[in-house]
C-alpha positions as CSV (number, residue, x, y, z in Angstrom):
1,X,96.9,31.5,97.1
2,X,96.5,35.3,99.3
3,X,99.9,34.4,100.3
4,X,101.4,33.6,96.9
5,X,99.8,36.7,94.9
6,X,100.5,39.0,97.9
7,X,104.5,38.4,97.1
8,X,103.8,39.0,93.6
9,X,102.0,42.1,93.8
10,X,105.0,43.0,96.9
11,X,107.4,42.7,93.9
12,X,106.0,46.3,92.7
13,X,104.9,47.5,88.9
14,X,108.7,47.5,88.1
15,X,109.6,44.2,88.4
16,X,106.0,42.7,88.4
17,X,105.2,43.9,84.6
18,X,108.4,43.4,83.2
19,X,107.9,39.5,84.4
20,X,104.2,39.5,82.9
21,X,104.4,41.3,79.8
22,X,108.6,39.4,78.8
23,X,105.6,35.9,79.2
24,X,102.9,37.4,77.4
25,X,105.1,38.4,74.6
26,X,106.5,34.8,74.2
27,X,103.2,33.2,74.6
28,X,101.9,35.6,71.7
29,X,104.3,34.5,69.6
30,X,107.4,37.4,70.1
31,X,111.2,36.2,70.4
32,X,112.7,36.0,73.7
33,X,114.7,38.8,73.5
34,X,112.3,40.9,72.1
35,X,109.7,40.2,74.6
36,X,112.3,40.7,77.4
37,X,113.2,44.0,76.1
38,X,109.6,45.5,75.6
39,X,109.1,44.2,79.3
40,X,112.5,45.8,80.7
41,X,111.1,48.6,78.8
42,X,107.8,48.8,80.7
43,X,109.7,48.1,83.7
44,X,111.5,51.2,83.2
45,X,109.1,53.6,82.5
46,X,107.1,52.1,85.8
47,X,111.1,53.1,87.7
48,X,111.3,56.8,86.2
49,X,107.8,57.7,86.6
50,X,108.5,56.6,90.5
51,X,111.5,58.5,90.8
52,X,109.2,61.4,89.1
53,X,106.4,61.2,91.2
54,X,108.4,60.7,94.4
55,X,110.2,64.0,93.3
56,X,106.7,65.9,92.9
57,X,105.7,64.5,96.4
58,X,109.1,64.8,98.3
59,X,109.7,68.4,97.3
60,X,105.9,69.9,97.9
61,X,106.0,67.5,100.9
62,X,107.8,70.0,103.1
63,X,106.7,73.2,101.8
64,X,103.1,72.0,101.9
65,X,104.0,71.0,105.2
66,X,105.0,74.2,106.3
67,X,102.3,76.1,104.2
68,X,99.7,74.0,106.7
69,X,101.6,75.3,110.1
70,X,101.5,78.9,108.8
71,X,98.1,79.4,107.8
72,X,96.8,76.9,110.4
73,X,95.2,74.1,108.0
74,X,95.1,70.9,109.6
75,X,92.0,68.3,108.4
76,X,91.7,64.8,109.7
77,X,91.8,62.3,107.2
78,X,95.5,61.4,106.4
79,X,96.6,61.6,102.9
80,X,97.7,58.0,101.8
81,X,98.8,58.1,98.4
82,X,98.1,55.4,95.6
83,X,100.7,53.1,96.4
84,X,99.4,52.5,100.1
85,X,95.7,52.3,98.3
86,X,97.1,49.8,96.2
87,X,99.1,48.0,99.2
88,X,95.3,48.0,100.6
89,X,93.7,47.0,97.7
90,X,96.4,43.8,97.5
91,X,97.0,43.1,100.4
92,X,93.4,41.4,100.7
93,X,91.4,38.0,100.0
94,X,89.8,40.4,97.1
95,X,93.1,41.3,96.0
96,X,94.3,38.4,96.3
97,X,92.3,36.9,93.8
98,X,91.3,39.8,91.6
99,X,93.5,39.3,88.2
100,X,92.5,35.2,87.5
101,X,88.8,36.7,88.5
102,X,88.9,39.9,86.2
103,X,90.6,38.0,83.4
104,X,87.9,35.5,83.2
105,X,85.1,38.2,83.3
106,X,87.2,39.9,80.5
107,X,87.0,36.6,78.2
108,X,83.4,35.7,78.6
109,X,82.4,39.4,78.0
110,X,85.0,39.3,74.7
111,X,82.8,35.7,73.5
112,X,79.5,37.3,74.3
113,X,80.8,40.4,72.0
114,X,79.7,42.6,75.3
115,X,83.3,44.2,75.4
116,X,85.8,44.4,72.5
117,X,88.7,45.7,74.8
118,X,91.3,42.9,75.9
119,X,92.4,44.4,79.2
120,X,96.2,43.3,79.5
121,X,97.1,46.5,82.4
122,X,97.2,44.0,85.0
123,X,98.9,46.1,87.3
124,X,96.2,48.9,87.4
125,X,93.4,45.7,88.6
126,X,94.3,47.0,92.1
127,X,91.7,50.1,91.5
128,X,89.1,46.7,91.1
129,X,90.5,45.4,94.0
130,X,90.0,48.2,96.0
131,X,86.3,48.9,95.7
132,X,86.4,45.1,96.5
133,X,88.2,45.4,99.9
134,X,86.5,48.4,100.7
135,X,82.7,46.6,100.0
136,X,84.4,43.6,101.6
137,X,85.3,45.1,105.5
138,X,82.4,47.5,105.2
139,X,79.9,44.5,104.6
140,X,81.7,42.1,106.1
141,X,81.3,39.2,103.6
142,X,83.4,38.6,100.8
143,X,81.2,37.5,97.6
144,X,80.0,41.5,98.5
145,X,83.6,42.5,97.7
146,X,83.8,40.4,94.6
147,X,80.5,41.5,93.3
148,X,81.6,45.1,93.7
149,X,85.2,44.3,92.5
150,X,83.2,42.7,88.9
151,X,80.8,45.1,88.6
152,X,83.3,48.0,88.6
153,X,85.2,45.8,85.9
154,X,82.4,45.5,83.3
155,X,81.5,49.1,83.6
156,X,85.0,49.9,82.6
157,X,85.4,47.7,79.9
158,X,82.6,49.4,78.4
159,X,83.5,52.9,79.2
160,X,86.7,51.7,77.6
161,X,84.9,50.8,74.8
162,X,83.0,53.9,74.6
163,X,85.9,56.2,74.7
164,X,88.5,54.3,72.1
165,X,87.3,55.8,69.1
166,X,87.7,59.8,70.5
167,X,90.9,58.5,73.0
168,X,92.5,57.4,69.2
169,X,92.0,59.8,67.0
170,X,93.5,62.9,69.7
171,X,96.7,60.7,70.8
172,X,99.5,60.3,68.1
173,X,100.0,56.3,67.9
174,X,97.2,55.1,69.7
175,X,95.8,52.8,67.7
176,X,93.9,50.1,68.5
177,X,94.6,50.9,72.4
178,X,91.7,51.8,74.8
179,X,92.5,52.7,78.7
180,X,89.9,50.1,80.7
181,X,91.2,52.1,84.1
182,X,88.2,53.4,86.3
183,X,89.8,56.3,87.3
184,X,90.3,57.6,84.3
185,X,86.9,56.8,83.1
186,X,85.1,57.7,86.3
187,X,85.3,61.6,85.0
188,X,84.2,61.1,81.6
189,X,80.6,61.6,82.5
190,X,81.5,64.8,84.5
191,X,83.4,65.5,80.9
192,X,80.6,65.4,78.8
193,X,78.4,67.2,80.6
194,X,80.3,70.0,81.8
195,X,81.8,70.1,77.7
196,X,78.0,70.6,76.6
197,X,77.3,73.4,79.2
198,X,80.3,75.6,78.4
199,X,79.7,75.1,74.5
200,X,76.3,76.6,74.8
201,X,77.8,79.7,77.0
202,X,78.0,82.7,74.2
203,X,81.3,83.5,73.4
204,X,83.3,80.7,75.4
205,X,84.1,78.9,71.7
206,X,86.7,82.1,71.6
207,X,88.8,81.2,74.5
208,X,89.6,77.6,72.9
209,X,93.4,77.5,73.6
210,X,95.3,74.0,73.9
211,X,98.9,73.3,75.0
212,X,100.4,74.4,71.3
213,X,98.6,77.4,71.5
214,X,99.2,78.5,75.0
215,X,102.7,77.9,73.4
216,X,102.4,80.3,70.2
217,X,100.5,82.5,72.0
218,X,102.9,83.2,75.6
219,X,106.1,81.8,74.3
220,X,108.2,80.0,76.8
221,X,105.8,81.0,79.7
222,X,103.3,78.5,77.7
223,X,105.6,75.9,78.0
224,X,105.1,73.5,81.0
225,X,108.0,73.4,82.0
226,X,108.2,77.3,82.5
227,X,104.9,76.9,84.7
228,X,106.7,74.5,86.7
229,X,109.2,76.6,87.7
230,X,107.0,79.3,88.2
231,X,104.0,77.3,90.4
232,X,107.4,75.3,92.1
233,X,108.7,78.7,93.0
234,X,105.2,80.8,94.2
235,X,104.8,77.7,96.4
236,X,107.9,77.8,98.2
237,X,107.6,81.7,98.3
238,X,103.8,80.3,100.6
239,X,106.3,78.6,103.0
240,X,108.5,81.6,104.1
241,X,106.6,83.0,107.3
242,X,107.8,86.2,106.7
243,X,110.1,88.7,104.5
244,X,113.1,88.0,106.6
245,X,112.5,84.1,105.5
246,X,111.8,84.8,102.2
247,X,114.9,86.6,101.8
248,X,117.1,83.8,103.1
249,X,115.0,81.1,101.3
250,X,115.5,81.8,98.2
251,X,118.0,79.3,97.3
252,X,115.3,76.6,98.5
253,X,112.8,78.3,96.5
254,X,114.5,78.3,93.3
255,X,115.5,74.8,94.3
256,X,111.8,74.0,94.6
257,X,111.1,75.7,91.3
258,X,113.4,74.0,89.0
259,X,112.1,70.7,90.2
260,X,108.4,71.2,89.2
261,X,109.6,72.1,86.2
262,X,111.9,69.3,85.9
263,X,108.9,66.8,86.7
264,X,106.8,68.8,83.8
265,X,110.1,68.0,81.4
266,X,111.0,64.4,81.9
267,X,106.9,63.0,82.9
268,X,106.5,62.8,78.7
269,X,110.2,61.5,77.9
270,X,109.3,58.7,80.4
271,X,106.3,58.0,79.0
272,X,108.0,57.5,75.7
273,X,109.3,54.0,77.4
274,X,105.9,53.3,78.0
275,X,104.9,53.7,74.3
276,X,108.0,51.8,73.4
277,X,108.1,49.2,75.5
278,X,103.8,48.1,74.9
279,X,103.9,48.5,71.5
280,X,105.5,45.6,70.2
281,X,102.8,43.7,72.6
282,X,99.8,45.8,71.6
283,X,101.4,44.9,67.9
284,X,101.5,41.5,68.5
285,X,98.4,41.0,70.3
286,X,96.2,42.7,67.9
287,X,97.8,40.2,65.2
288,X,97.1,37.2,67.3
289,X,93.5,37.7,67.9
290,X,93.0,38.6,63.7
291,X,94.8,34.8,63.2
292,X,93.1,32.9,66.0
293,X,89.4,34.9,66.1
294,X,87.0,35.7,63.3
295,X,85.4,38.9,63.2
296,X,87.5,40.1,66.1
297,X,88.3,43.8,63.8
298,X,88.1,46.6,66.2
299,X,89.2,45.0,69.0
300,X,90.8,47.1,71.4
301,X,94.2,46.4,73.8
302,X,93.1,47.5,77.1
303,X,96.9,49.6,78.4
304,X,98.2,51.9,81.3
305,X,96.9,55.4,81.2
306,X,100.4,56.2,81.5
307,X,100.8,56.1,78.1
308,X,99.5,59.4,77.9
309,X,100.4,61.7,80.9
310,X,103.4,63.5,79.3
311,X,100.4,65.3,77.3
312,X,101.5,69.2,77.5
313,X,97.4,70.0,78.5
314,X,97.8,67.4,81.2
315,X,100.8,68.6,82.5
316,X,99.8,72.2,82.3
317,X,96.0,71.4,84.0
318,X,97.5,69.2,86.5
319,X,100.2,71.9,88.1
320,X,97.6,74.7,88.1
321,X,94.9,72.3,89.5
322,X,97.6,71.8,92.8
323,X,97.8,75.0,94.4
324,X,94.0,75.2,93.8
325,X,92.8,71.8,95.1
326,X,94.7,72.4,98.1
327,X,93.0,76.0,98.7
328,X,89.7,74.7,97.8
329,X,89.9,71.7,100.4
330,X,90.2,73.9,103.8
331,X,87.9,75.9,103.1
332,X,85.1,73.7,101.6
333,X,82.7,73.2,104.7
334,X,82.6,69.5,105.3
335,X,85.5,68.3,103.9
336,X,88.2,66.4,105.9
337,X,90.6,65.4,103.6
338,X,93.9,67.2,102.5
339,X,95.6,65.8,99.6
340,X,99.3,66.3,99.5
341,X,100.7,62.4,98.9
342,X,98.0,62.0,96.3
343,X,99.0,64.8,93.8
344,X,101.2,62.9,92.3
345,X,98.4,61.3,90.7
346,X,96.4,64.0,89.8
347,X,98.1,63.5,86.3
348,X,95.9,60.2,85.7
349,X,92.2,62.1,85.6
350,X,93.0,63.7,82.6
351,X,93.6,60.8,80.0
352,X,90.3,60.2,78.9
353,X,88.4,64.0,79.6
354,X,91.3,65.3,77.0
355,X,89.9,63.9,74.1
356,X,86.1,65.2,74.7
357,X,87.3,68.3,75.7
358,X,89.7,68.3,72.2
359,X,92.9,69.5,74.6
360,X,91.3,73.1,75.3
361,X,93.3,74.4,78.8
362,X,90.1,75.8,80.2
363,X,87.4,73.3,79.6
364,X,90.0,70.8,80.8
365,X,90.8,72.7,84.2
366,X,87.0,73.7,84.6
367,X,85.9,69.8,84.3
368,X,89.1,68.5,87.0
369,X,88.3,71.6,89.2
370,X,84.7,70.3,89.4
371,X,85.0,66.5,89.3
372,X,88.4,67.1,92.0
373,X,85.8,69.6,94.6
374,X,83.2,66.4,94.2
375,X,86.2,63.9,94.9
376,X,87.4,65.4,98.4
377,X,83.8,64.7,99.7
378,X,84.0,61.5,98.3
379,X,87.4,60.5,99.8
380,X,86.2,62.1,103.0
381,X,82.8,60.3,103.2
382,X,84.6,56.7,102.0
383,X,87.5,57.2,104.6
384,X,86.0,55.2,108.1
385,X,85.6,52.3,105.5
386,X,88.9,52.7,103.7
387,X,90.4,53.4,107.6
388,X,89.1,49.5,108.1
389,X,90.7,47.7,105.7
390,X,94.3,49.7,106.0
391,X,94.0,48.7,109.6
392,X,93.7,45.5,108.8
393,X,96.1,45.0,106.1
394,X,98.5,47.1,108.3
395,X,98.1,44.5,111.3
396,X,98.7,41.6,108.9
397,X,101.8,43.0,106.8
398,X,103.1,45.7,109.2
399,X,103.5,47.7,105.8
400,X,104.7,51.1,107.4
401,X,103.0,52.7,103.8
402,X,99.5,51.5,105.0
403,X,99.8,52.7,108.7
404,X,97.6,55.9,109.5
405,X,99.9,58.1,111.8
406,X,98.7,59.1,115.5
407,X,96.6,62.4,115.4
408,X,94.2,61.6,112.4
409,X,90.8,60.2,112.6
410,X,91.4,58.3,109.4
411,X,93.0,57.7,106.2
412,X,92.1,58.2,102.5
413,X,93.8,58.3,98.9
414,X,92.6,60.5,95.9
415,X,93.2,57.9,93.5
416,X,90.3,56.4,92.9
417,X,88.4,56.9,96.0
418,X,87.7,60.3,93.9
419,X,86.2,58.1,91.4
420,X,82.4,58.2,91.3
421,X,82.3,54.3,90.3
422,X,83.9,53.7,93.6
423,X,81.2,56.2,95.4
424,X,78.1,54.9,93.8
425,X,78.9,51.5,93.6
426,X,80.3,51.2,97.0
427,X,76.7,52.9,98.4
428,X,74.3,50.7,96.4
429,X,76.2,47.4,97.6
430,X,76.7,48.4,101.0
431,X,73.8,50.7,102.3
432,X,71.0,49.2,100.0
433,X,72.1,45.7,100.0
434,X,69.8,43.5,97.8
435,X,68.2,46.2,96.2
436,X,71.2,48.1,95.6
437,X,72.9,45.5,94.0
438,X,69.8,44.8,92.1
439,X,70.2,48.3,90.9
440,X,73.7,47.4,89.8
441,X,72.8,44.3,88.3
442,X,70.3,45.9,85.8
443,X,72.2,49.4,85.1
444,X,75.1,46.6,84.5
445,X,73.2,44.5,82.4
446,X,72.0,47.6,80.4
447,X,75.3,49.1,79.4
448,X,76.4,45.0,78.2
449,X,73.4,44.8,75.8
450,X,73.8,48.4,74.5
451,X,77.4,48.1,73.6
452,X,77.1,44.3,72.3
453,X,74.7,46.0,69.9
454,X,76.9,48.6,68.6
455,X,80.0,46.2,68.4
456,X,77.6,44.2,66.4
457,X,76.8,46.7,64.2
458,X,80.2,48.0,63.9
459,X,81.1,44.5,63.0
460,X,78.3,44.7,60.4
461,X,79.2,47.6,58.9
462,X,83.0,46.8,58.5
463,X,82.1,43.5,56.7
464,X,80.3,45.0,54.4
């Protein structure tokens, strides 16, 4: 069974979901072709927003690179991007078993009416599997790694849950969609609170500028794709060693510039495929459940972050956050980890803060700046553990994407080993044992009965 969901997962997003979501459709009742296309669709939008991210990564890559020589920044823990985290994540007895596991827990919570998200982003499970394999090689026992894996599930379902109503009412054409993904949700509660500090700091109501207005108000150097060029360009300016380089470089460095801003351009016309690829299975899905299910109103379909990514405040946050994050991580005392492979998906924390933060540019970058400094001590103190299991899977697969070169201590990713869930939960289940997961169990148990009784009364209140 490893074996035959390893080759599945090895088949990659864009030929994994197209398969999935061309037989969903047809189970739920869509024509053939239709269901093909929405899934080719998907496929697609998983291909471009590759080639996208592999252009952000590829072009900072060197100038980074060279940015580190120069100024003599060098940390230990290597930078392994999602798609090795995920490789990890797979690539394991959790993993291997993690979607059949997670879909179950997701129907028994949807009878119990302790979740009203259906969760159909199978691809974006790996983020369950990998708190799993993490738990798994640091404790040694699998059942730990599964108890993680579920625990990490229900909490997003109802964070999910939780965030819908706000999520759909700031996104165009987000109905009935909720994003169960823990990354996303792991910075909600770092949202909320940092949200209600600024608004009670005199004054700070006045500097409440989103994408549009940073548009209205500085013209084309509003627009993203005008920062891109400019961030792309200041960055490869970093690289020159001196004037003399600078001088001769300049080709490279307006090189460099026009592809940030090409990534900030084409991120929210490939996300359009997204949108129109899932929406005939969101559609369909939604109409299903009303036929089959009484009192299923309000239920949620559970889909990819992104959906959402091309948002201008996203894009905008995101670019200035880079420069930034990778200041802010060499000089932080304590801190071993240097993300470079893992901007990419710096995009993906901002999904669900957006809508709490209505879009403003500053609250936005305030609330990633502060969850991102809390991340790199997370990724560095979760890195021996993550080190294990690449090791492993690395031995196993020879995957060259999961192999931690010569010359670092250890590796890490800033997808979702950022993510408090992964921090906390991974702590109470594998320092505190028993207790710890005793702790979970409740906290767990807590957040089911709270939101069955709010869906209930929801319910009640739509009946009538």
């Amino acid at each position: 069974m490893e074996a035959v969901f390893s080759y599945i997962i090895g088949l990659g997003a864009p030929v994994m979901m197209p398969i999935i979501f061309t037989i969903l459709g047809v189970c739920i009742g869509i024509k053939f072709g239709k269901a093909l296309k929405s899934g080719l669709l998907v496929g697609v939008g998983f291909v471009g927003l590759s080639v996208i991210t592999r252009l952000l990564t590829d072009s900072l890559g060197e100038p980074l690179k060279k940015v580190t020589e120069i100024y003599g920044l060098s940390l230990d823990i290597f930078d392994m991007g999602w798609p090795a985290a995920a490789s990890v994540a797979y690539n394991t007895s959790v993993g291997a078993f993690i979607i059949p596991v997670c879909l179950a827990v997701n129907i028994v919570m949807l009878l119990t009416k302790t979740t009203k998200t259906v969760n159909i982003d199978l691809w974006n499970y790996w983020h369950f599997a990998f708190i799993g394999a993490v738990v798994y090689f640091a404790c040694g026992n699998i059942w730990w790694g599964f108890f993680a894996a579920i625990i990490c599930y229900i909490i997003t379902l109802i964070m999910a849950d939780l965030t819908a109503d706000k999520f759909q009412k700031y996104y165009d054409g987000m109905d009935g969609i909720s994003i169960p993904q823990p990354f996303c949700q792991g910075f909600v509660p770092f949202a909320v609170v940092i949200n209600k500090v600024l608004d009670k700091i005199p004054g700070f109501d006045k500097l409440n500028i989103d994408a549009e207005g940073m548009k209205k108000k500085f013209g084309i150097m509003g627009e993203p794709l005008f920062l891109g060029v400019i961030v792309g360009c200041a960055i490869g300016a970093l690289a020159c060693k001196d004037s003399q380089e600078l001088v001769a470089g300049i080709p490279g460095i307006l090189k460099l510039g026009i592809q940030m801003g090409a990534v900030m351009e084409l991120i929210p016309r490939i996300t359009s495929l997204f949108i129109e690829g899932l929406k005939p299975i969101s559609d369909a899905t939604r109409e299903l459940i009303a036929r089959k299910f009484k009192n299923s109103a309000g239920l949620n379909i559970g889909m990819s972050p992104a959906l959402v990514i091309g948002h201008p405040t996203t894009l905008v946050v995101s670019l200035l956050l880079i420069p930034v994050v990778l200041f802010l991580s060499v000089i932080l005392p304590g801190n071993q980890f240097l993300p470079l492979a893992s901007l990419a998906g710096m995009f993906y924390l901002f999904p669900a803060v957006l809508p709490i933060t209505k879009g403003n540019v500053l609250k936005t970058f305030i609330v990633g700046l502060i969850a991102l400094i809390v991340g790199l001590y997370f990724v560095t103190n979760l890195a021996p553990f993550f080190t294990e299991a690449a090791t492993d899977v690395y031995v196993k697969t020879q995957d060259a994407a999961v192999r931690i070169p010569e010359g670092f201590q250890g590796g890490g990713a800033l997808d979702f080993a950022s993510s408090i869930f992964s921090w906390v939960i991974f702590h109470l289940t594998y320092s505190f044992k028993y207790i710890g997961a005793g702790i979970l169990v409740l906290f767990t148990m807590g957040m089911m009965y709270l939101n069955r009784v709010r869906i209930i009364k929801a319910s009640g209140n739509k009946n009538k």
